[in-house]
C-alpha positions as semicolon CSV with decimal commas, in nm:
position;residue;x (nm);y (nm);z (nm)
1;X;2,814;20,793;6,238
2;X;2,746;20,600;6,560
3;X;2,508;20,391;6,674
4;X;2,294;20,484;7,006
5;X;2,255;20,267;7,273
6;X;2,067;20,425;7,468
7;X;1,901;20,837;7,589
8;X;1,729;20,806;7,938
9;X;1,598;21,066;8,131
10;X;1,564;21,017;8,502
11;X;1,485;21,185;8,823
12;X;1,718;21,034;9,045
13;X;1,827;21,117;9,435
14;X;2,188;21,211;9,484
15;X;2,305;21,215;9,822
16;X;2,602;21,406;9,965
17;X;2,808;21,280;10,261
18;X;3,166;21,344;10,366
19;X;3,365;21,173;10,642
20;X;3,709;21,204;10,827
21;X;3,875;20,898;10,967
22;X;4,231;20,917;11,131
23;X;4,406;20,899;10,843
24;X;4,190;21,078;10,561
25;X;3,876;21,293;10,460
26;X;3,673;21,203;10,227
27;X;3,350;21,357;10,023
28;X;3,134;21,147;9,773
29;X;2,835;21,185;9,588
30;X;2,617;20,898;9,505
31;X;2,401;20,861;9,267
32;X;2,103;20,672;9,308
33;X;2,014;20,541;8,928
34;X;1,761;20,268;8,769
35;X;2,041;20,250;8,502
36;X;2,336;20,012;8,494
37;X;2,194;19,729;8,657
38;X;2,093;19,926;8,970
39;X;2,452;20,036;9,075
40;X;2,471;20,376;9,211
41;X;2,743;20,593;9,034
42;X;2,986;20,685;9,316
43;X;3,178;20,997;9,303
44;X;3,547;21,106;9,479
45;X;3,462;21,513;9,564
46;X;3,831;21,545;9,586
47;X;3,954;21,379;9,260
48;X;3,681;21,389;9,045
49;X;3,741;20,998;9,003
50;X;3,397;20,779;8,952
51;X;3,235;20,405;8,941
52;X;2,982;20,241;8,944
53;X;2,956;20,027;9,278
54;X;2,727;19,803;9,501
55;X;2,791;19,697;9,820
56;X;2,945;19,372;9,701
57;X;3,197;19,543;9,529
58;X;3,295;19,777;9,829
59;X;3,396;19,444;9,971
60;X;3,683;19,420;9,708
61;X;3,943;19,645;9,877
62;X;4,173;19,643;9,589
63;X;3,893;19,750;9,387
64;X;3,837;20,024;9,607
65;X;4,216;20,130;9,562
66;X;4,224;20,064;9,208
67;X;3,912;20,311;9,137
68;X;3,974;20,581;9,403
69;X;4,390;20,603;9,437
70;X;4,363;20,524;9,766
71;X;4,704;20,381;9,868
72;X;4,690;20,193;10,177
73;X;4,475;19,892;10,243
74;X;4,343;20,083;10,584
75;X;4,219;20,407;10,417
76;X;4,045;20,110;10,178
77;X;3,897;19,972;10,479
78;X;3,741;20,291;10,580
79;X;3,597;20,344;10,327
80;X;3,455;19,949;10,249
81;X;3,252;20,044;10,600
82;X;3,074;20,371;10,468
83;X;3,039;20,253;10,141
84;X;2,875;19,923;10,249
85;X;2,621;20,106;10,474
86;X;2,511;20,363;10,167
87;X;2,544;20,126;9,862
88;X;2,236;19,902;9,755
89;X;2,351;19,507;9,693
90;X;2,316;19,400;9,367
91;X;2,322;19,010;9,345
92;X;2,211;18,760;9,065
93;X;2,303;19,075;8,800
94;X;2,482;19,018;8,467
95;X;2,846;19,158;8,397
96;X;2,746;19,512;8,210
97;X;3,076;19,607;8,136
């Protein structure tokens, strides 16, 4: 048996956008959610790799390795800029996970 934690329903907006920098391409989706504190959910087109991210966190360039294999700290950097511009910030919220 388990125990459920929760069974939302939401209409939420989901935006699209891809980008090429020098060194890379890149194509997200982000989604726009009430859910986990108000972080969007912020998917890699290419590798099918997610998280859940606010602008503060697109700050943290290892983070930004760490959850998207990106392997250089400038391809990071590139994509701390877009992310910051698209992501909501989320300050004075509680640790979820």
């Amino acid at each position: 048996m388990f125990e459920r934690l929760y069974d939302e329903t939401e209409t939420t907006k989901v935006r699209f956008a891809g980008f090429a920098s020098e060194t890379s391409r890149y194509d997200f989706g982000i989604v726009y959610t009430h859910q986990f504190f108000g972080k969007p959910l912020v998917i890699c087109m290419q590798t099918g790799r997610s998280s859940l991210l606010c602008a503060e966190d697109a700050e943290n360039l290892e983070i930004l390795k760490n959850k998207f294999s990106i392997s250089t700290l400038t391809e990071a950097e590139e994509l701390s800029v877009f992310l910051k511009e698209h992501l909501p910030s989320v300050t004075n919220s509680l640790e979820q996970y």
